[in-house]
C-alpha positions in Angstrom: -10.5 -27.6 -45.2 -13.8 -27.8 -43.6 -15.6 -24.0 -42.7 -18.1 -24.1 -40.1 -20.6 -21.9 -40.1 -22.4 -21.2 -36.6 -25.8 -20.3 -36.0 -27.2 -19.6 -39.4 -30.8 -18.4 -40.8 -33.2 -21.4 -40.2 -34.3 -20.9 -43.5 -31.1 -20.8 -45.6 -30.7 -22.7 -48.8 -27.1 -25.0 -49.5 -26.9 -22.5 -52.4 -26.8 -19.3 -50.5 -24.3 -20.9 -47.9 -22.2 -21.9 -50.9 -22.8 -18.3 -52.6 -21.6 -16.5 -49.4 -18.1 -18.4 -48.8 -17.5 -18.9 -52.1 -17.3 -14.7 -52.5 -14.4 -14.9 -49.7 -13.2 -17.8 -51.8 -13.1 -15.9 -54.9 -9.6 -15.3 -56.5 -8.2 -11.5 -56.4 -5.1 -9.7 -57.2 -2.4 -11.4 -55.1 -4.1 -15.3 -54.2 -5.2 -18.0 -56.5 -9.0 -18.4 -57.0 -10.2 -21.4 -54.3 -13.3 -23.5 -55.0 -16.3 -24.4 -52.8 -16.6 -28.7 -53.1 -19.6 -28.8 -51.2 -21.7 -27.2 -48.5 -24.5 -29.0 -45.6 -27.0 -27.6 -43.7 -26.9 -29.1 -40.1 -29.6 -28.8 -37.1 -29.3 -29.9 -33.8 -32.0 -30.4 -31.6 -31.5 -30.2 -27.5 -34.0 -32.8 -26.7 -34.8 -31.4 -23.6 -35.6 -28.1 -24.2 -36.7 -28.8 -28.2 -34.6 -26.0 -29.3 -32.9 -26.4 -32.5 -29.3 -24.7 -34.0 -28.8 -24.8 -37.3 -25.1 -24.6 -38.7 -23.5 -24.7 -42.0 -20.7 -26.7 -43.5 -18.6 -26.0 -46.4 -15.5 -27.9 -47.7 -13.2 -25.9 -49.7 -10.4 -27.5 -51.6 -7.3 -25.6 -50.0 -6.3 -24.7 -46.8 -5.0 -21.3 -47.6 -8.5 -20.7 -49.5 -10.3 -21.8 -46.5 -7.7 -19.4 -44.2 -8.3 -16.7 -46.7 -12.2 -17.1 -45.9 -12.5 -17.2 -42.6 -10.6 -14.2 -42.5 -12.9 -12.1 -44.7 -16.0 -13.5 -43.6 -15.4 -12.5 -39.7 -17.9 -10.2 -38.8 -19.7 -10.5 -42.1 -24.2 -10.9 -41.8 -25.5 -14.1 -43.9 -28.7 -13.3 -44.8 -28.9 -10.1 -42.2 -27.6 -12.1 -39.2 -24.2 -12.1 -38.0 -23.0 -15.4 -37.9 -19.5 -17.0 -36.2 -17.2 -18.3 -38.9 -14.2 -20.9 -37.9 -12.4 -23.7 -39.4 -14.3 -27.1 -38.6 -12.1 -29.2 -36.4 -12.9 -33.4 -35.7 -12.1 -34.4 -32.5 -10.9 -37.8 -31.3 -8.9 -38.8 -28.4 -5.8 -37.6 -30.3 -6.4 -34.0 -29.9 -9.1 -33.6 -27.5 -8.3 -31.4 -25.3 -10.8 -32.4 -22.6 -8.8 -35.6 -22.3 -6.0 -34.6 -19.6 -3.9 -37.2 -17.7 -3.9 -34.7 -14.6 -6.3 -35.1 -12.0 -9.2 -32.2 -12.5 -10.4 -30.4 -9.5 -13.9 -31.5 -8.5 -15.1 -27.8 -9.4 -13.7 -28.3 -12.9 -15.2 -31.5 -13.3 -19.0 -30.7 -12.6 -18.6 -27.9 -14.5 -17.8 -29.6 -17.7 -20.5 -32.1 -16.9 -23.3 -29.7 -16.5 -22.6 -26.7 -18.3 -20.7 -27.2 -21.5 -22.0 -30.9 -22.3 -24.8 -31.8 -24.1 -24.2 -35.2 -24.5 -26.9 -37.3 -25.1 -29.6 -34.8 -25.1 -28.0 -33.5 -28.3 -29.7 -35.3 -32.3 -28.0 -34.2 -35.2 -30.4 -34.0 -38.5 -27.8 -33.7 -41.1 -28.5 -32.0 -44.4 -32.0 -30.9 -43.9 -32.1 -29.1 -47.4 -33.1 -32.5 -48.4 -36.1 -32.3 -46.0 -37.5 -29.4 -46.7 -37.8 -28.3 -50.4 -39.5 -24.8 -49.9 -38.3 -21.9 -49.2 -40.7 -21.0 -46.5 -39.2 -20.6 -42.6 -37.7 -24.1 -41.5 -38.3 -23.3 -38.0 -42.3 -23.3 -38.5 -42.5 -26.9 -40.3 -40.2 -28.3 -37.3 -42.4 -27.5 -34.6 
């Protein structure tokens, strides 16, 4: 299972990410102990308004681990900011939900065209850690 991590520190580190779902992850009295296989720092940048998101990604090798975490993280501050925790879902034409046979009204269709699309004024930067060795604020050498 893949957690996704919205709207994190600019300046976290892949170790703290890893640090703060593997203590969800951690074994206790009544599950077995899941493992954190590997965590990525992600920034998107709206390339019209140059404002970047940054969002962590952490694979964990069971589901019921990553259930377990997700669970225990809700409502839980990384690094003093509360952050939205889910399980990381790929979309295709298989299960997109966007995707609907039915005829949309023409409300409903400018609406998902302006407001909830980014399309292509979205660039992904993946793993940024590799970037930016210091531990100084992301943010500042971006700009």
């Amino acid at each position: 299972m893949i957690i996704f991590v919205r709207n994190i520190p600019a300046n976290s580190q892949i170790s703290e990410l890893q640090e703060y779902v593997a203590s969800a992850v951690k074994r206790n009295f009544f599950f077995r102990s899941g493992r954190v296989l590997k965590s990525e720092i992600l920034v998107i940048q709206d390339t019209r308004t140059k404002a970047y998101e940054f969002h962590g990604m952490v694979h964990v090798d069971s589901d019921r681990a990553g259930a377990r975490a997700i669970q225990q993280l809700k409502g839980r501050r990384f690094k003093n900011k509360l952050v939205m925790v889910r399980e990381y879902k790929f979309r295709s034409w298989h299960n997109d939900r966007r995707l609907n046979l039915d005829k949309v009204s023409d409300i409903v269709q400018e609406k998902r065209l302006t407001e909830r699309r980014r399309g292509r004024n979205v660039e992904i930067v993946k793993d940024i850690s590799k970037i930016f060795s210091s531990p100084e604020d992301v943010s500042r050498k971006l700009l």
